[in-house]
C-alpha positions as CSV (number, residue, x, y, z in Angstrom):
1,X,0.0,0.0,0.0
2,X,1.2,3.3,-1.0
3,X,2.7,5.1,2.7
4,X,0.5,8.4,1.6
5,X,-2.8,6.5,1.0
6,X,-2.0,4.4,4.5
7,X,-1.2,8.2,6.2
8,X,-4.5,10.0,5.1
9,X,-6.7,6.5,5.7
10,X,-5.4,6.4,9.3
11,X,-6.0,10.4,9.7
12,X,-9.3,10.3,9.0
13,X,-10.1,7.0,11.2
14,X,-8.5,8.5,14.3
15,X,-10.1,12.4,13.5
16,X,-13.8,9.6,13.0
17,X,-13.2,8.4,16.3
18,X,-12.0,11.2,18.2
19,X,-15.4,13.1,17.1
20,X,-17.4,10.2,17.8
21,X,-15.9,10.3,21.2
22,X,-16.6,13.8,22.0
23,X,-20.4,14.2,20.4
24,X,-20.7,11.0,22.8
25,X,-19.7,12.5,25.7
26,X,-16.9,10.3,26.2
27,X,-14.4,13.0,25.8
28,X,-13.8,16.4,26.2
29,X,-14.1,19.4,24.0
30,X,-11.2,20.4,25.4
31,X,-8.9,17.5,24.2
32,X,-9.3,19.2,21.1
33,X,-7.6,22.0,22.0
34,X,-4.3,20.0,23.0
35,X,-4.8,18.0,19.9
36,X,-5.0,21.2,17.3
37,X,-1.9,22.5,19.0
38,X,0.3,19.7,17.4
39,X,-0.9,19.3,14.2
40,X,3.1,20.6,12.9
41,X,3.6,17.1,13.4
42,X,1.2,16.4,10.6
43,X,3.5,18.4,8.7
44,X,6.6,16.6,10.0
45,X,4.9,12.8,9.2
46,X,4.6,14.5,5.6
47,X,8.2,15.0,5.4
48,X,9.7,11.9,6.8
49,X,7.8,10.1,4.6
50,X,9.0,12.0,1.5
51,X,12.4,12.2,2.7
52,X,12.7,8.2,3.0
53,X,10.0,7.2,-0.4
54,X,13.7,9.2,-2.1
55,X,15.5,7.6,-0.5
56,X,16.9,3.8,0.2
57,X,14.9,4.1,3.4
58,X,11.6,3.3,1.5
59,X,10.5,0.7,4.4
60,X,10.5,3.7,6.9
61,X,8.0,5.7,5.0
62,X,4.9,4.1,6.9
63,X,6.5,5.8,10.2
64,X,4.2,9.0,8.7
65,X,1.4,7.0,10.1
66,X,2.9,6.1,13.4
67,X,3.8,9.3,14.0
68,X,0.3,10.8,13.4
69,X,-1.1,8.1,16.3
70,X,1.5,9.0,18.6
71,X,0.8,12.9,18.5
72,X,-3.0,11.4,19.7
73,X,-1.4,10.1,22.2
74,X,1.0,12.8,23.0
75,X,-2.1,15.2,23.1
76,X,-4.5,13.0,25.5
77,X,-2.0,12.1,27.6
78,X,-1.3,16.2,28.0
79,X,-5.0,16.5,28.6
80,X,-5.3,13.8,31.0
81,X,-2.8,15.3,33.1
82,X,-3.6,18.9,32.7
83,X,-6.0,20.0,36.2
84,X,-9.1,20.1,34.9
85,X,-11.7,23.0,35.4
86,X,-13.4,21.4,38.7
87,X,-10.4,20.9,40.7
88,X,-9.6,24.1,41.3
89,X,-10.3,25.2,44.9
90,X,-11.2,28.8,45.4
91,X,-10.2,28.8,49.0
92,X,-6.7,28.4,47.8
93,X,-6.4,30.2,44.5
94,X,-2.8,31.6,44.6
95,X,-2.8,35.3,42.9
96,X,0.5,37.2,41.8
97,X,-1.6,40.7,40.9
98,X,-5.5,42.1,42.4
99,X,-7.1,45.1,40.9
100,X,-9.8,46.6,42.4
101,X,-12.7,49.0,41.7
102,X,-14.5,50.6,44.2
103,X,-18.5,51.7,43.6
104,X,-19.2,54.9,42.4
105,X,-22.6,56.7,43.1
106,X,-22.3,58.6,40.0
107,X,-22.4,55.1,38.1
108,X,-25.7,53.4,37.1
109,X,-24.8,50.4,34.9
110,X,-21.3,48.6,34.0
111,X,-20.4,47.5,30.8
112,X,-17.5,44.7,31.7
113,X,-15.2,43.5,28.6
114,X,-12.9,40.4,29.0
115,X,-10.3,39.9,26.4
116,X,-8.8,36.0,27.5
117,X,-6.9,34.2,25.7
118,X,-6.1,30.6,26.7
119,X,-6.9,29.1,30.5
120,X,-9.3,29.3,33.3
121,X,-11.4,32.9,33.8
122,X,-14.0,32.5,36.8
123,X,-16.4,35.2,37.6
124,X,-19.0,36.0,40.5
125,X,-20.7,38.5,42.0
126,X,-19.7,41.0,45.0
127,X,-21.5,43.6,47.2
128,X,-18.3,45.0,48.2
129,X,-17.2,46.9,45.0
130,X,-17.6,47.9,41.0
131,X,-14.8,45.0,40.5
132,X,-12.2,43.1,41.7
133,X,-9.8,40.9,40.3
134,X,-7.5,38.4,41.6
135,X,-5.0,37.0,38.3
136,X,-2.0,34.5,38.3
137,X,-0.7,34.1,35.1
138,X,2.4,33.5,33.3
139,X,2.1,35.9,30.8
140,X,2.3,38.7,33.4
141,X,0.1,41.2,34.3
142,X,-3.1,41.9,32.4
143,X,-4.8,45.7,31.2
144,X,-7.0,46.9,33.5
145,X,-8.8,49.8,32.7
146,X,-11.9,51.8,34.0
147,X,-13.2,54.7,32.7
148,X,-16.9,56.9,32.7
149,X,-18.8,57.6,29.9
150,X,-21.9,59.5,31.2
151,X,-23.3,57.4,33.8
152,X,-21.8,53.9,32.4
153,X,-18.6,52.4,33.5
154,X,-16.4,50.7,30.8
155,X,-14.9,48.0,32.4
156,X,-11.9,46.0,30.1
157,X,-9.8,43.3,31.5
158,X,-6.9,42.3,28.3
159,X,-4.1,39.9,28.2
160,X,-0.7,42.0,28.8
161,X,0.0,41.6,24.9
162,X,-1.9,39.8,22.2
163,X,1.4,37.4,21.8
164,X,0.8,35.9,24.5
165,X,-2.4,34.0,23.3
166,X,-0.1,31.2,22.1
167,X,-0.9,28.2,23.7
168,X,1.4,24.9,23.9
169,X,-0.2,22.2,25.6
170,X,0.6,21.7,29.4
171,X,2.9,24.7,29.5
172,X,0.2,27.7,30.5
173,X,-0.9,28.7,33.8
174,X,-3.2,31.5,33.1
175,X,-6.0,31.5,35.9
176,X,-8.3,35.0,36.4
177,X,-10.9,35.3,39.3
178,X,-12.9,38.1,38.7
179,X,-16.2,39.3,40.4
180,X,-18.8,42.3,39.2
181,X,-20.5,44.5,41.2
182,X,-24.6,43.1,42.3
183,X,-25.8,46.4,43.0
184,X,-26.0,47.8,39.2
185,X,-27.4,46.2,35.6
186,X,-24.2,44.5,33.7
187,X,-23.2,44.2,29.9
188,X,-20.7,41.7,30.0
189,X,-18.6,40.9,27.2
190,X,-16.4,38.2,26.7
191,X,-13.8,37.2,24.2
192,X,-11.4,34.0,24.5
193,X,-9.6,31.6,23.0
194,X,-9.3,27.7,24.7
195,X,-9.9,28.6,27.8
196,X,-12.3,26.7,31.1
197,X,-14.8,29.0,32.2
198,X,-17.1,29.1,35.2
199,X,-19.4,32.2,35.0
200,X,-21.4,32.3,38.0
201,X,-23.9,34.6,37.1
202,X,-26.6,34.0,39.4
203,X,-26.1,37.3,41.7
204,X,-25.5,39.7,38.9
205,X,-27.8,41.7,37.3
206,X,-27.1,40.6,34.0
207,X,-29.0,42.5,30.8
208,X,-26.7,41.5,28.0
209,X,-24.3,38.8,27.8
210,X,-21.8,38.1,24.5
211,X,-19.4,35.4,24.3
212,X,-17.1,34.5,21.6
213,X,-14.7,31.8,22.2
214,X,-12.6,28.7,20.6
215,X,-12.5,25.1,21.9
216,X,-13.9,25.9,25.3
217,X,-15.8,24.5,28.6
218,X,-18.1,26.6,29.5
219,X,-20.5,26.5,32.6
220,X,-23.0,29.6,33.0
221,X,-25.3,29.9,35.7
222,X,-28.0,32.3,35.1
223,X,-29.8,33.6,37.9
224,X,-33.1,35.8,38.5
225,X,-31.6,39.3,39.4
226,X,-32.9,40.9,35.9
227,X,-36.2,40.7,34.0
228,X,-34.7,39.8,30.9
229,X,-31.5,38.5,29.9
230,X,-30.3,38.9,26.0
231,X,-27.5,36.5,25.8
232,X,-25.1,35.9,22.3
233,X,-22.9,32.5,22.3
234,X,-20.4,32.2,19.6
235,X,-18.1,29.1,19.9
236,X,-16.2,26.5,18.0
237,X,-15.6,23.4,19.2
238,X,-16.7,23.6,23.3
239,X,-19.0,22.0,25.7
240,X,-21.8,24.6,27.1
241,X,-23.4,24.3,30.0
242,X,-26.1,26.6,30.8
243,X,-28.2,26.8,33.6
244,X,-31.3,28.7,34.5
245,X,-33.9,29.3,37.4
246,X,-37.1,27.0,38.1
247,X,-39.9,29.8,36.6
248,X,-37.6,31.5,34.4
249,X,-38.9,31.7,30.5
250,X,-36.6,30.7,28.2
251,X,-36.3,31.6,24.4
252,X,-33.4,30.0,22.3
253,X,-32.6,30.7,18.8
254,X,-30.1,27.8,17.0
255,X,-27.5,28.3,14.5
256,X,-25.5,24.9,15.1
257,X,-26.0,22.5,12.4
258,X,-23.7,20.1,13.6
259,X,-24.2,20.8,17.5
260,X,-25.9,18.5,20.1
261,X,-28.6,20.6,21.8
262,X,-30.2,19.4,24.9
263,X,-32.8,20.8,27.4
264,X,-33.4,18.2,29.7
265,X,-36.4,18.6,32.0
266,X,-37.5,22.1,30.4
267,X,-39.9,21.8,27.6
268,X,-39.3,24.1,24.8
269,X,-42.1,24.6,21.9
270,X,-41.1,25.3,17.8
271,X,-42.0,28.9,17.4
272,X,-41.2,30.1,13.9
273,X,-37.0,30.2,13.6
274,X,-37.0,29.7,17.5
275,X,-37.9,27.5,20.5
276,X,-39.7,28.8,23.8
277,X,-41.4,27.8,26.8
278,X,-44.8,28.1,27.5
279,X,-45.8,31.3,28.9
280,X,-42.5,32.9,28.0
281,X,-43.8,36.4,27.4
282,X,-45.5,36.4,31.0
283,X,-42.3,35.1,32.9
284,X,-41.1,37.1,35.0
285,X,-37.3,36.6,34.4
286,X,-36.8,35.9,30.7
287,X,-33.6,34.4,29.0
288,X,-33.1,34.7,25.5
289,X,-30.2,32.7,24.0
290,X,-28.9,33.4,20.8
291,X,-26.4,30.2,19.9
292,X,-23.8,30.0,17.2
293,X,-21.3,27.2,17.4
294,X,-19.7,24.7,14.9
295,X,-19.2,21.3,16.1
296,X,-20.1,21.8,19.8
297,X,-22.3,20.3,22.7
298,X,-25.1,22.9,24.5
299,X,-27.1,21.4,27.4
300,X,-29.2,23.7,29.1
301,X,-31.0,22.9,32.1
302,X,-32.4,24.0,35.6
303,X,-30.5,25.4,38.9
304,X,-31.1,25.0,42.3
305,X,-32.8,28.5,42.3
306,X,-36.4,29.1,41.9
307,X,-38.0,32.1,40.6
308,X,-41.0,33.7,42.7
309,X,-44.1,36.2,41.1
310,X,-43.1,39.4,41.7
311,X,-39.5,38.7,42.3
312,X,-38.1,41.3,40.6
């Protein structure tokens, strides 16, 4: 068999079962981001093989294929020892820089903008001030800005340069804690590449929420602090998982042809280009989630928290 017809056959049969994996639920999203970091040694399996097909080292040119299993192997076996999203203990996060805004009474809404690049970004609520921010990163300290525009606050958080978005597998340690203020409406904004990212929204009062991200996983809570919540999700290759009050309406639009969308226990109706609870207009707290994604899983399901008539 002809080494180059061997190399793409066993390509596609590992990139066949990797997907099947992941859609399954057998494997992270965030594999993927390992694995896409390495694929120079596609390009190196190319050249070895063309190197020994002219050469007297014919025999050696199936070592293209070995080479494109072991880079699955080098990749899952720097996932499967990289700490995963859940094991990280707030009690003892470890920061190297804080940042801190206090409330202003001048200020009636926030409009917070992330700009992450690759690792683990947390945010919560406080009662304590406008922001604050706890970072440890290896790429050194990020942008913090603040400024006024009438009676807004522009929040933006950025990575110290844009270089430093390069990822190599197992060799980042980018972690941000940051928490918003609970006392004013929030725009929040949030741009990232590979990253983990644990939005505890529950306590804010979210209007408008916009993500854009690469291969991510993602866990949003949504909580019952605003009447109506617009959310945007643009994503590639992630696992989503959103979660809403008991009572809460909840509106989705769908752009994610090759997605896996579930809703467990909440019972969503066709409207038109949309799906919607019953009711949805009369909720009191209504969600809206506009979804984009490519080749991504969305589960969205309910909290612990229950919304009340007349809660807000």
């Amino acid at each position: 068999m002809n080494p180059g017809k061997l190399r793409w056959g066993v390509f596609f049969i590992l990139t066949g079962v990797l997907l099947m994996l992941t859609t399954s639920g057998r494997l992270s999203w965030e594999f993927w981001v390992d694995l896409v970091w390495l694929w120079p040694m596609l390009l190196i399996a190319i050249g070895v093989e063309k190197i020994c097909l002219a050469t007297k080292l014919k025999p050696l040119a199936y070592i293209s294929s070995v080479i494109l299993v072991g880079t699955v192997f080098w990749a899952y076996s720097t996932y499967a020892n990289e700490p995963r999203f859940e094991s990280i203990d707030d009690g003892e996060f470890v920061t190297d820089y804080n940042k801190d805004f206090p409330h202003d009474s001048t200020v009636s809404a926030v409009n917070a903008n992330f700009d992450f690049g690759a690792g683990t970004l947390m945010i919560g609520a406080t009662s304590d001030r406008m922001f604050e921010g706890e970072f440890f990163s290896d790429f050194g300290k990020p942008r913090v800005t603040l400024r006024k525009r009438r009676n807004e606050a522009v929040l933006r958080v950025r990575m110290p340069n844009d270089k430093y978005n390069i990822r190599w597998p197992g060799r980042i340690d980018n972690k941000w804690r940051v928490k918003l203020s609970d006392k004013i409406p929030v725009k929040l904004n949030i741009d990232c590449g590979a990253a983990s990212l644990k939005l505890d929204l529950s306590e804010i009062q979210i209007e408008k929420f916009n993500l854009d991200c690469g291969a991510s996983d993602i866990d949003v809570w949504f909580g019952a602090r605003s009447p109506r919540v617009d959310a945007y999700i643009n994503c590639g290759a992630s696992s989503m998982k959103i979660l809403i009050p008991r009572g809460a309406g909840l509106r989705v639009r769908r752009d994610t042809p090759v997605s896996s969308f579930s809703s467990g226990p909440i019972k969503l109706r066709k409207r038109g280009s949309y799906q919607e609870t019953e009711g949805f207009s009369r909720a009191p707290v209504q969600i809206n989630l506009d979804l984009e994604a490519g080749v991504s899983s969305f589960r969205v399901t309910y909290s612990d928290e229950t919304v009340k008539d007349g809660a807000i």
